[in-house]
C-alpha positions as CSV (number, residue, x, y, z in Angstrom):
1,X,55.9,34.8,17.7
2,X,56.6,32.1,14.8
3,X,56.1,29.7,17.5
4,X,52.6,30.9,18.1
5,X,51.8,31.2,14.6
6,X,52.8,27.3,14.5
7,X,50.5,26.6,17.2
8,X,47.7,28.7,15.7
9,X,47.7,26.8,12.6
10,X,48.0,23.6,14.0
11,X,44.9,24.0,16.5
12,X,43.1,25.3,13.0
13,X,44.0,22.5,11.1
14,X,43.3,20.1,13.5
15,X,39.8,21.9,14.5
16,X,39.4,21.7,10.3
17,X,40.2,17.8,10.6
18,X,37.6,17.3,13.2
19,X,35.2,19.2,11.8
20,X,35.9,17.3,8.3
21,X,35.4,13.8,10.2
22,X,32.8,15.0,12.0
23,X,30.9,16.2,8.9
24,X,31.9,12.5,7.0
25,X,30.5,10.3,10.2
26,X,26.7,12.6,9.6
27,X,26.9,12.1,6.1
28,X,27.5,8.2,7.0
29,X,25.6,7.9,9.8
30,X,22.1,9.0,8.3
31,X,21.9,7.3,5.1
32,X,23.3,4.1,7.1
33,X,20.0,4.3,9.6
34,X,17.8,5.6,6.6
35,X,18.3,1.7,5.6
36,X,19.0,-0.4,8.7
37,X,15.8,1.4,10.3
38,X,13.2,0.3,7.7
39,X,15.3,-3.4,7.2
40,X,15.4,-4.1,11.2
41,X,11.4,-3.3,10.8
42,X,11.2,-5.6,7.9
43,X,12.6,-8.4,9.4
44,X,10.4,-8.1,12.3
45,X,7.0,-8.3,10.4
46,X,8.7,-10.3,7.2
47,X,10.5,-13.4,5.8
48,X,13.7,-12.1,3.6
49,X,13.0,-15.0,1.5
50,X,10.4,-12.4,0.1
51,X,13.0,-10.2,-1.6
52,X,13.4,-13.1,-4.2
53,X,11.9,-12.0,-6.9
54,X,11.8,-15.4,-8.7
55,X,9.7,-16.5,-5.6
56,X,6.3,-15.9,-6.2
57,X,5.0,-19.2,-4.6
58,X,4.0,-17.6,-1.2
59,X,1.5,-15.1,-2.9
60,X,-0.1,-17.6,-4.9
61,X,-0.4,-21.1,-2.4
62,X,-0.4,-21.9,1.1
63,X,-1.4,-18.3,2.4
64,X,-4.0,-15.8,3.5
65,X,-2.7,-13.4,0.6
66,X,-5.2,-13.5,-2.1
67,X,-5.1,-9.5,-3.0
68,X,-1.2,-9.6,-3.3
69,X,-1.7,-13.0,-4.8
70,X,-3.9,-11.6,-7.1
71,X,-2.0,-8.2,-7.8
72,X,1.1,-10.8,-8.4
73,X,-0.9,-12.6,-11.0
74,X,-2.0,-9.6,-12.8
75,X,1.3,-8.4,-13.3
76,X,2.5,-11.5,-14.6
77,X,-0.1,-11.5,-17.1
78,X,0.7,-7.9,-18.1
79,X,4.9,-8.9,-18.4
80,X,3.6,-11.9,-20.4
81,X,0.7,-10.4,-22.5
82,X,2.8,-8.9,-26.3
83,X,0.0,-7.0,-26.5
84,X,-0.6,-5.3,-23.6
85,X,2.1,-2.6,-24.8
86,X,2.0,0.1,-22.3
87,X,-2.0,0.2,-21.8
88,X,-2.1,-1.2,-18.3
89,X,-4.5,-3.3,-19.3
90,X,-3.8,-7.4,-19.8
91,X,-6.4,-9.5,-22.0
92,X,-4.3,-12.3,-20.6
93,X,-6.9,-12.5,-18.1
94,X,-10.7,-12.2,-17.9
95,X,-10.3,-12.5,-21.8
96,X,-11.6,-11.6,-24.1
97,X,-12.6,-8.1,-22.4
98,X,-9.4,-8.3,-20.2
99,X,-8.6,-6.7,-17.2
100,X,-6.9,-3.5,-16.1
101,X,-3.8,-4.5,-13.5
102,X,-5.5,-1.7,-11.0
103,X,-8.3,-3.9,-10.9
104,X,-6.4,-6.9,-10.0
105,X,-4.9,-5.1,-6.9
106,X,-1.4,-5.1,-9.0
107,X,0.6,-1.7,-8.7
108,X,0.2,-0.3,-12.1
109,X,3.3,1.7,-11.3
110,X,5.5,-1.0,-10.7
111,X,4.3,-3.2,-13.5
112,X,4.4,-0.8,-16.0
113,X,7.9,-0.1,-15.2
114,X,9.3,-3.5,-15.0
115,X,7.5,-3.7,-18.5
116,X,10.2,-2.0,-19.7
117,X,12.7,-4.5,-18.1
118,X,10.6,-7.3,-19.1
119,X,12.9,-9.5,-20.8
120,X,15.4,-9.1,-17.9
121,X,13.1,-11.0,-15.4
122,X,12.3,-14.3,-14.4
123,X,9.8,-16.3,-16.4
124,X,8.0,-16.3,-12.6
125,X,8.5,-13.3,-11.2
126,X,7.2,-11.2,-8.3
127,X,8.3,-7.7,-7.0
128,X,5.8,-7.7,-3.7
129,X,8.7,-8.4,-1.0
130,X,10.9,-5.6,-2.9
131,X,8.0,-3.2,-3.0
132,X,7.7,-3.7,0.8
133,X,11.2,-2.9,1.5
134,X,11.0,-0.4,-0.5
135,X,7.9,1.6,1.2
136,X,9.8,1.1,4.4
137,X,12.5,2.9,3.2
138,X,10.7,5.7,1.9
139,X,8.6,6.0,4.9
140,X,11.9,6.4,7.2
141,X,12.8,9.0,4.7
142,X,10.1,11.3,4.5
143,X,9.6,10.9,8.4
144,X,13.0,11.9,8.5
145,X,12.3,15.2,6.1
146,X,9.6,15.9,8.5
147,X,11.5,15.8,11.8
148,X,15.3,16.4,11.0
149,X,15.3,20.4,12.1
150,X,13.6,20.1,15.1
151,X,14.9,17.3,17.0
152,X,17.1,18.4,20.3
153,X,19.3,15.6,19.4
154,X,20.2,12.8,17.2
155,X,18.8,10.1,19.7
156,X,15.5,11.9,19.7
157,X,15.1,12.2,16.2
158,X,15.8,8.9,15.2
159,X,13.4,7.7,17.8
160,X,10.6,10.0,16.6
161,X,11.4,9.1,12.8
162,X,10.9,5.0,13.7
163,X,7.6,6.1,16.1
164,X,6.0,8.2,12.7
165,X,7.4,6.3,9.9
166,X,6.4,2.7,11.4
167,X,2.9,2.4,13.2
168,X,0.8,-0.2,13.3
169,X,-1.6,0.8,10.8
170,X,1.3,0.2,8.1
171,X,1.7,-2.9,9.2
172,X,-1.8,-4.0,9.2
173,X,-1.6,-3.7,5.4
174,X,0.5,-6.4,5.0
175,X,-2.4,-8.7,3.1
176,X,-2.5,-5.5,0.3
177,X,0.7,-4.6,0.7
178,X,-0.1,-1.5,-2.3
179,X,-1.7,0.2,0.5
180,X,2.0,0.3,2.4
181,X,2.9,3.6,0.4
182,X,1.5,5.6,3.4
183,X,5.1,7.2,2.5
184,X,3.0,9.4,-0.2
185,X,1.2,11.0,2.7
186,X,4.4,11.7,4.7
187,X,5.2,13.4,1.3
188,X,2.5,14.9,1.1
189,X,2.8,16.5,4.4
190,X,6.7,17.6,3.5
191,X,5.5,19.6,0.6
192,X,2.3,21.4,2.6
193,X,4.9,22.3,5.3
194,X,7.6,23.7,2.9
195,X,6.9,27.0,2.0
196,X,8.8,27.3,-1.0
197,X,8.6,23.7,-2.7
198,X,4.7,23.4,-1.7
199,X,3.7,26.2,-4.1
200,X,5.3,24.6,-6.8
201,X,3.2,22.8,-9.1
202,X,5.9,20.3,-10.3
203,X,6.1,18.6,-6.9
204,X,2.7,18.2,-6.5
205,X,1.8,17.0,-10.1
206,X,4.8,14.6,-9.4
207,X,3.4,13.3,-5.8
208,X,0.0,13.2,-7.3
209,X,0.7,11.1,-10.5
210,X,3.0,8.8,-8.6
211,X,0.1,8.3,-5.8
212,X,-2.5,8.0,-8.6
213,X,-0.3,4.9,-10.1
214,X,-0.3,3.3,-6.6
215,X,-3.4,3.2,-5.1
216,X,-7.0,5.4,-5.7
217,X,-7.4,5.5,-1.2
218,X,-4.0,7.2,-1.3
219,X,-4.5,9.6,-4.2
220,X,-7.7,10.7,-2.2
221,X,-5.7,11.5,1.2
222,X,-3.1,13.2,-0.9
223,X,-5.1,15.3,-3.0
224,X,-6.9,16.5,0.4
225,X,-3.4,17.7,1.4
226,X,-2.9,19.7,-1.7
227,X,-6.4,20.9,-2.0
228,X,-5.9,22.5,1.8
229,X,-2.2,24.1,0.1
230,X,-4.5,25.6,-2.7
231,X,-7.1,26.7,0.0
232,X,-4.7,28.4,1.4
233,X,-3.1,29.8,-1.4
234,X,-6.5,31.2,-2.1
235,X,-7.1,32.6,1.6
236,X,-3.4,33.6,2.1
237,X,-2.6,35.0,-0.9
238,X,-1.9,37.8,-3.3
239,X,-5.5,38.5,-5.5
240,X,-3.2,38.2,-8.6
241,X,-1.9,34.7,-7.8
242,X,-5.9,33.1,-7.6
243,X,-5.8,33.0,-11.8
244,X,-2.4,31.5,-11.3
245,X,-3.3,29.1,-8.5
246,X,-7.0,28.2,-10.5
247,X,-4.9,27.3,-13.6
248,X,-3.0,25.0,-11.0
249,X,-6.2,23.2,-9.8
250,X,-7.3,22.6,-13.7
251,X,-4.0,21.3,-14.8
252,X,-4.3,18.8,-12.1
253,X,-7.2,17.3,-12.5
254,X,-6.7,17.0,-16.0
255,X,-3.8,15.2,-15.1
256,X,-5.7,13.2,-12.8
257,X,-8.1,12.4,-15.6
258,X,-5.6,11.4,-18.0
259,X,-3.8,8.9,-15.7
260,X,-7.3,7.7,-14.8
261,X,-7.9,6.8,-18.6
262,X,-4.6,5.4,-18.6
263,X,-5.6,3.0,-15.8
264,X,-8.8,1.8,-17.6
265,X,-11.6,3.1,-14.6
266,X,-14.5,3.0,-17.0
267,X,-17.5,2.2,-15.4
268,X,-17.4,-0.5,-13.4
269,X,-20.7,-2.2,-11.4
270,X,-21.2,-0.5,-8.0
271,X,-21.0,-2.7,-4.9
272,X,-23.4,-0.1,-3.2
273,X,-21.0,-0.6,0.1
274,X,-19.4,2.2,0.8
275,X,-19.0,2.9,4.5
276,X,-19.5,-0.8,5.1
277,X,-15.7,-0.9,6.3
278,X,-15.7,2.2,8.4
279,X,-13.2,2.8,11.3
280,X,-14.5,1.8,14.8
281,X,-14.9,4.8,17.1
282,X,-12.6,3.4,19.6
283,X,-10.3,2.1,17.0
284,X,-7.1,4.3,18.6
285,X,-6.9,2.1,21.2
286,X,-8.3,-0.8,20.4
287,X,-6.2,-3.6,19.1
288,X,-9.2,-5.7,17.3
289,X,-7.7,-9.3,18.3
290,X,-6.3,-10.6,21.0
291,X,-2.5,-11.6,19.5
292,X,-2.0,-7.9,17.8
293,X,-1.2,-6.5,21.4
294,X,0.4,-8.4,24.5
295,X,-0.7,-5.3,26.6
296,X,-4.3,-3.8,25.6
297,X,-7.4,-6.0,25.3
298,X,-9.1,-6.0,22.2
299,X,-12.7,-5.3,22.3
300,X,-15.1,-6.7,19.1
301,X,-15.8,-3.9,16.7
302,X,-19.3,-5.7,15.8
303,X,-18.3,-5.1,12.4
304,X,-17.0,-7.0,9.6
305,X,-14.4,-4.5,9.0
306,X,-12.6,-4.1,10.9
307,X,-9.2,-5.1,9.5
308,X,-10.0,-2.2,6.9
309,X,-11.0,0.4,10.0
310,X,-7.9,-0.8,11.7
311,X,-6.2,2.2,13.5
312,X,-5.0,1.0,16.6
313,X,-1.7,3.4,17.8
314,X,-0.5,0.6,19.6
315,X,0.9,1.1,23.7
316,X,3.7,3.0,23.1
317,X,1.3,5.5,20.7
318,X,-1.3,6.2,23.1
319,X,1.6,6.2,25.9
320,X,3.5,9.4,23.6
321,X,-0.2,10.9,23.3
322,X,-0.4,10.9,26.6
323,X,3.2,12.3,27.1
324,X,2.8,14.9,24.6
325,X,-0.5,16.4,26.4
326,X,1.7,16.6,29.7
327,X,4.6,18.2,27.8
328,X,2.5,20.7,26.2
329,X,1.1,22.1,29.6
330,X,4.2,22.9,30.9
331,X,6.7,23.1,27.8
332,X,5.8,26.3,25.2
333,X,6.6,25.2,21.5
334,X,9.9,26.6,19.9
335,X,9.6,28.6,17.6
336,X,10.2,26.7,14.5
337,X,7.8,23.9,15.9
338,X,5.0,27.1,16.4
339,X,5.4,28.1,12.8
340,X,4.8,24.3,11.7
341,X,2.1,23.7,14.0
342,X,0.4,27.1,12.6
343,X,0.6,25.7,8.9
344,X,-0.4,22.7,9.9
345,X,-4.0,24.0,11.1
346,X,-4.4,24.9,7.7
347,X,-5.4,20.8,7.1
348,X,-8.3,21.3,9.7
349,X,-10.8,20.8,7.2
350,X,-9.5,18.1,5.1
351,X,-8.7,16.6,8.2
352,X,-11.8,16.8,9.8
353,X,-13.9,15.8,6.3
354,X,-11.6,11.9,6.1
355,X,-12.2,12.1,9.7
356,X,-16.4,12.0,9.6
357,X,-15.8,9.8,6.5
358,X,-14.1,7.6,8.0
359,X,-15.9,6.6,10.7
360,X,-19.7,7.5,9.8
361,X,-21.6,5.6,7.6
362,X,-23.4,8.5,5.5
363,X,-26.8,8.5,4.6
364,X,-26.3,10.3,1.4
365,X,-28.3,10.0,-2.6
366,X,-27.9,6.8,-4.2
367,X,-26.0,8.9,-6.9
368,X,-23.3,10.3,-4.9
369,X,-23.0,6.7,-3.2
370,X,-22.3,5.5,-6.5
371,X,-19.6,8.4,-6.9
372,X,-17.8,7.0,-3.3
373,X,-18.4,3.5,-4.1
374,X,-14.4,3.5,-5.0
375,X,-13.7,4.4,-1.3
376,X,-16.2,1.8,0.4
377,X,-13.0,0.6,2.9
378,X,-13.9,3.9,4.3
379,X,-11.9,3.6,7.4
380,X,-8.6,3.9,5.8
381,X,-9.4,7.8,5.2
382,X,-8.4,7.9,8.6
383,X,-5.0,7.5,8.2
384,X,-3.2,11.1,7.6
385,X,-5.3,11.9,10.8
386,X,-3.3,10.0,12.4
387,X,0.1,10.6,11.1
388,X,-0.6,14.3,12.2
389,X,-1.3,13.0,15.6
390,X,2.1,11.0,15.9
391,X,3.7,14.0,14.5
392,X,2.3,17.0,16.9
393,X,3.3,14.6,19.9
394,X,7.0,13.8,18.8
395,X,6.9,17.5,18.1
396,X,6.0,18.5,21.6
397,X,8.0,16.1,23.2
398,X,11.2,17.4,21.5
399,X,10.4,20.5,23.4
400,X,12.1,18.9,26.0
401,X,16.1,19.0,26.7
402,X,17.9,16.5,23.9
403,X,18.8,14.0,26.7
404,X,14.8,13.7,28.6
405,X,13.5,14.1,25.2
406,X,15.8,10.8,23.4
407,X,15.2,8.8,26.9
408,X,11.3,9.6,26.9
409,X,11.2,8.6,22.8
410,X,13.2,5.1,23.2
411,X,11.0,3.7,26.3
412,X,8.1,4.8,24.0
413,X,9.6,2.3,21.2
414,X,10.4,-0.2,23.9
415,X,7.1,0.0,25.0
416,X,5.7,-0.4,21.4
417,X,7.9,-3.1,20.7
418,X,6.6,-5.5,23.8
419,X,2.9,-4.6,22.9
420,X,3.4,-5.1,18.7
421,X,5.0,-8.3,19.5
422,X,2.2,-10.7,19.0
423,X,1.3,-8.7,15.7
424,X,4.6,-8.7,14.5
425,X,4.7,-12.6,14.7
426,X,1.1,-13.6,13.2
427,X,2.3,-11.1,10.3
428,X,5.7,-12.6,9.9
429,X,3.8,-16.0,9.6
430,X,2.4,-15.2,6.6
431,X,5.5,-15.1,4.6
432,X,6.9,-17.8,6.5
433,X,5.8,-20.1,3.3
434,X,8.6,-18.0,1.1
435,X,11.2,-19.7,2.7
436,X,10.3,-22.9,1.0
437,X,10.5,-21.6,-2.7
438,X,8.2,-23.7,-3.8
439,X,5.7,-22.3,-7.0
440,X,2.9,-24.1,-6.9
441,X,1.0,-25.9,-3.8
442,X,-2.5,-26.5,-4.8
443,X,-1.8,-28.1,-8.6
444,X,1.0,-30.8,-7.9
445,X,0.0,-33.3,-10.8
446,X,3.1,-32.8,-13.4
447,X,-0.1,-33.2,-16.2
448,X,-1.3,-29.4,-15.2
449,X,1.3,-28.2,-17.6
450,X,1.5,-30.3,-20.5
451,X,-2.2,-29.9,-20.4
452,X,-2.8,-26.3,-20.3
453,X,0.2,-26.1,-22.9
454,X,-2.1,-27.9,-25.3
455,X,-5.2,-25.7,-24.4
456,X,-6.1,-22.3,-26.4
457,X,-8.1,-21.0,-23.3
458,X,-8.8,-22.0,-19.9
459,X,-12.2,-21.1,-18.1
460,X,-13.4,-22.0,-14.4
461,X,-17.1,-23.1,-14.2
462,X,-18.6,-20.9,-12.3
463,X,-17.3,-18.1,-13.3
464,X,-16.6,-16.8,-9.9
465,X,-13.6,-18.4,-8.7
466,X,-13.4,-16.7,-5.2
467,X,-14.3,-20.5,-3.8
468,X,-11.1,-21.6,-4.6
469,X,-8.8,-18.9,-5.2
470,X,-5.6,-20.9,-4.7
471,X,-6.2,-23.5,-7.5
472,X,-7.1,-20.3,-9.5
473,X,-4.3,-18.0,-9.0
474,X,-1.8,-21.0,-9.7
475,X,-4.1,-22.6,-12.9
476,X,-4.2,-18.9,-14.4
477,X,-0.3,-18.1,-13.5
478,X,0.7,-21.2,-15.9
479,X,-1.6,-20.5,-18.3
480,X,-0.3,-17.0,-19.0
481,X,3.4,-17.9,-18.7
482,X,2.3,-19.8,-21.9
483,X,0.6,-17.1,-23.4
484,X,-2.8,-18.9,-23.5
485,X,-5.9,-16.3,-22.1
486,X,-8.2,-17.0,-18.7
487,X,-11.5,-16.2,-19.2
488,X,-12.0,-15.3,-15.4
489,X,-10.6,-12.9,-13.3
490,X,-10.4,-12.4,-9.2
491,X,-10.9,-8.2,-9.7
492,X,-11.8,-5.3,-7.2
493,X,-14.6,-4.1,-10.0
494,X,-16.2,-6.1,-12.7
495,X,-18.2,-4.7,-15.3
496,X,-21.2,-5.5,-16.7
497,X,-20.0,-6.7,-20.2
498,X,-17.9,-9.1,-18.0
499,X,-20.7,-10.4,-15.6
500,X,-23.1,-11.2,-18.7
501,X,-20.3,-13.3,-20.6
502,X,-19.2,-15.2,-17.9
503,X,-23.2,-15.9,-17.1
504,X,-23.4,-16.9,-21.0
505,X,-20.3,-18.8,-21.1
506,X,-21.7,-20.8,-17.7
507,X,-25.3,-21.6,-19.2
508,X,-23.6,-22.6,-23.0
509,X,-21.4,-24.7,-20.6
510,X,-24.2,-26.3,-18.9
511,X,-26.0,-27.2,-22.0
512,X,-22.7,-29.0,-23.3
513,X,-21.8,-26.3,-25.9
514,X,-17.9,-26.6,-25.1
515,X,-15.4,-24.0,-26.7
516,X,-13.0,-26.1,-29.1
517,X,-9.4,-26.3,-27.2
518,X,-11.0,-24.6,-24.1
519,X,-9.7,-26.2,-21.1
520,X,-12.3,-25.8,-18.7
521,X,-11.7,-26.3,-14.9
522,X,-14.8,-27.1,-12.4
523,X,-14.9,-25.6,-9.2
524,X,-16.7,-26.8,-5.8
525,X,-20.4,-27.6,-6.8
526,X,-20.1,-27.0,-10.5
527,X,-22.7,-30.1,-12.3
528,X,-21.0,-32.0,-15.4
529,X,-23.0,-32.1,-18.2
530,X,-23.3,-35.0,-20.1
531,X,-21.7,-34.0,-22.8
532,X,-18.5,-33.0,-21.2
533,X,-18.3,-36.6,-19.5
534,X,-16.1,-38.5,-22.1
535,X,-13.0,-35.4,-21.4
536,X,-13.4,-35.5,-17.9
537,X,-10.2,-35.4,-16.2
538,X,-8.8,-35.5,-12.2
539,X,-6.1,-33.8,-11.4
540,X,-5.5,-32.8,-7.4
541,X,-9.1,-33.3,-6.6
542,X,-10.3,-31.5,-9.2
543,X,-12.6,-32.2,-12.1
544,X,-11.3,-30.5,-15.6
545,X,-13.1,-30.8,-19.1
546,X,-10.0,-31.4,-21.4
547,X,-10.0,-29.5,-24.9
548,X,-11.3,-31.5,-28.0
């Protein structure tokens, strides 16, 4: 009997021990792909010369990236600008009116918190590549929220959580890269499917002040979400809880107002384009170009947006649509996947309202065209439509047994891989030029500096400087380094005080009325007057008044 007693409490401890190390290798083994997921994706699409944040040449030279270029310069202007305080707004640039870092495509969010860390960073600083990382990150971890308790095995959900945390439609953002925190939808879509946390106000305030900080497109899809919780709420619910739920919807818009004032929206000029960049109707499967996909042939959209109406699933996304259709004929869901999929009706509507904006171009009043002129890159509404797409199918094919339903999922993401290729490679290009470390490309004449050190203010005749936005992203990112204030500004929105003092500025210019210790800088085209000829100056092929 003692002997058995031994041998009972051996075969306990040692099931303890294994049960111990196997509850240590989990706790390991998912934070560890939680990062080397959304890295291995990182260093497919981008140089890790990126993460450097004293590297900001390849945003501002040499590249295709003028919005991140530009949201890079208006965040060095707000970490350089002593006045700026915490107003998200920098009269470093397009002074003296200045400029609100939402309107130079910066990410108020992160700019305002590295504010606070200021004095810690580089005197050249950039936190693009970090913020690009970072959205990977997140992405593999909401994805994983979303999928964790109902994968048939770890294989299976590790290969669903890269096929809906990574499709191409991220990726395609890579010239705005603000517009990569398609994480905020996947969090969006957490909280409507948790019944408990999704009633709480806290977690939706938090979502929706974080999203509002990031991007406008993406507080728009995640208010949708939360809208179709309170729709529900109102549907679903107790009479007694609509005063409570109504007092929800006012406290969140005001909070929506109030960051909105924060950010400096105003009123700016309406580019009466919205639905110009709509999504393509056959956008799913079309790749748009021929090097984004090695295995389907792109077809034109006959558009000129069609980068912004991008939402091609790639091979392996239409091959798991495909799969999941097949599945779902002869497969019933589980029932923890039937609950989901039964809440997840409840975003019909929202979905079906991003959907027709999306992809029509609405003939609607001038007023409320005005009101959507924000949104004019109407095609990206599309995009939590398709994350509930990729979601329902990895949901239906982990109806299957754990060992078809991992094999099925990693030829989908083998498949993916061989088609995404060619994307992955004229994406990576881009921040090929980070490898160099080298700040300034356009403005090589070591006379830029001493020059705009001795200026007061710089200005760029004409006062739109999108014909040369290279020579003005690096001209205005010394200038502000040294404290001295641009009168222009490469912006998403102008505003009419703006537009009529650059248009005075240019004619005062033209009749030889120069500013005292302006240093002005002449674009393509731009006439000399004869006045300015004495202090004319050339520097890199370019013609600069020099301040008297």
């Amino acid at each position: 009997m003692p002997f058995a007693s031994s041998d009972y409490v051996a075969s306990v401890n040692q099931f303890a021990h294994e049960s111990w190390q196997s509850a240590v290798m989990h706790r390991l083994v998912t934070p560890t792909l939680l990062f080397l997921l959304p890295f291995a994706f990182f260093l497919a699409f981008f140089h890790p010369a990126i993460l450097y944040i004293d590297n900001p040449g390849w945003l501002i030279h040499g590249s295709d990236h003028f919005d991140n270029g530009e949201g890079a310069l208006g965040s060095h202007a707000y970490w350089h600008d002593p006045s700026a305080g915490i107003s998200l707004k920098t009269t470093l640039l397009n002074a003296p009116e200045g400029v609100s870092v939402l309107y130079t495509d910066s990410n108020p969010l992160i700019t305002v918190t590295a504010k606070l860390f200021a004095n810690l960073l580089p005197a050249d600083a950039q936190l693009v590549g970090p913020w690009i990382l970072l959205n990977l990150i997140l992405q593999a971890f909401f994805a994983w929220l979303l999928l964790r308790r109902h994968a048939p095995g770890p294989v299976a959900l590790w290969a669903g959580v890269a096929l809906l945390a990574y499709p191409p439609t991220l990726a395609n953002r890579f010239l705005h890269v603000n517009l990569m925190a398609h994480w905020t939808i996947l969090a969006a879509l957490c909280l409507f499917l948790d019944a408990k946390r999704g009633q709480q106000l806290r977690w939706w305030a938090l979502l929706i002040a974080v999203t509002a900080l990031i991007h406008s497109y993406l507080l728009v899809m995640v208010v949708a979400i939360w809208a179709s919780t309170i729709m529900l709420r109102f549907v679903e619910g107790p009479c007694q809880m609509r005063l409570v739920t109504l007092a929800h919807v006012v406290s969140m818009f005001g909070l929506i107002v109030g960051i909105a004032w924060w950010l400096g929206v105003g009123t700016p000029i309406s580019t009466g384009t919205f639905g110009s960049f709509a999504m393509p109707i056959d956008a799913l499967w079309n790749p748009g170009i021929d090097q984004f996909s090695r295995l389907l042939p792109p077809n034109a959209h006959g558009t000129e947006g069609w980068f912004e109406g991008f939402q091609y699933l790639g091979a392996g996304g239409l091959a798991l649509m495909v799969t999941a259709l097949i599945v779902q004929r002869y497969r019933t869901s589980r029932q923890g996947e039937a609950i989901l999929l039964n809440r997840l009706r409840g975003l019909a509507p929202a979905l079906i309202a991003l959907a027709i904006f999306a992809i029509f171009r609405l003939s609607l009043p001038a007023p409320i065209l005005v009101m959507l002129d924000p949104l004019r890159a109407s095609g990206r509404l599309f995009w939590p439509v398709g994350y509930v797409l990729v979601l329902i199918a990895v949901l239906t094919v982990f109806r299957l047994r754990a060992r078809n339903a991992g094999l099925i999922l990693t030829v989908t993401i083998a498949l993916q891989v061989i088609d995404l290729v060619g994307m992955a490679n004229i994406i990576r290009a881009q921040s090929r030029e980070a490898d160099r470390r080298q700040l300034y490309g356009r403005t090589l004449d070591p006379r830029w500096d001493p020059l705009i050190r001795q200026s007061t203010s710089i200005a760029f005749i004409p006062g739109d400087v999108t014909s040369d936005l290279n020579l003005f992203q690096e001209i205005s990112w010394r200038a502000v380094k040294e404290g001295h204030p641009v009168a222009n500004v490469y912006a998403a929105r102008t505003n009419r005080a703006s537009q009529n003092r650059l248009a005075t500025e240019g004619a005062a210019f033209a009749r030889g009325n120069l500013v005292p210790g302006r240093l002005y800088v002449l674009l393509p085209g731009a006439p000399l007057p004869a006045a300015a000829v004495p202090r004319r100056l050339r520097l890199d092929g370019v013609t600069v008044v020099v301040p008297y």
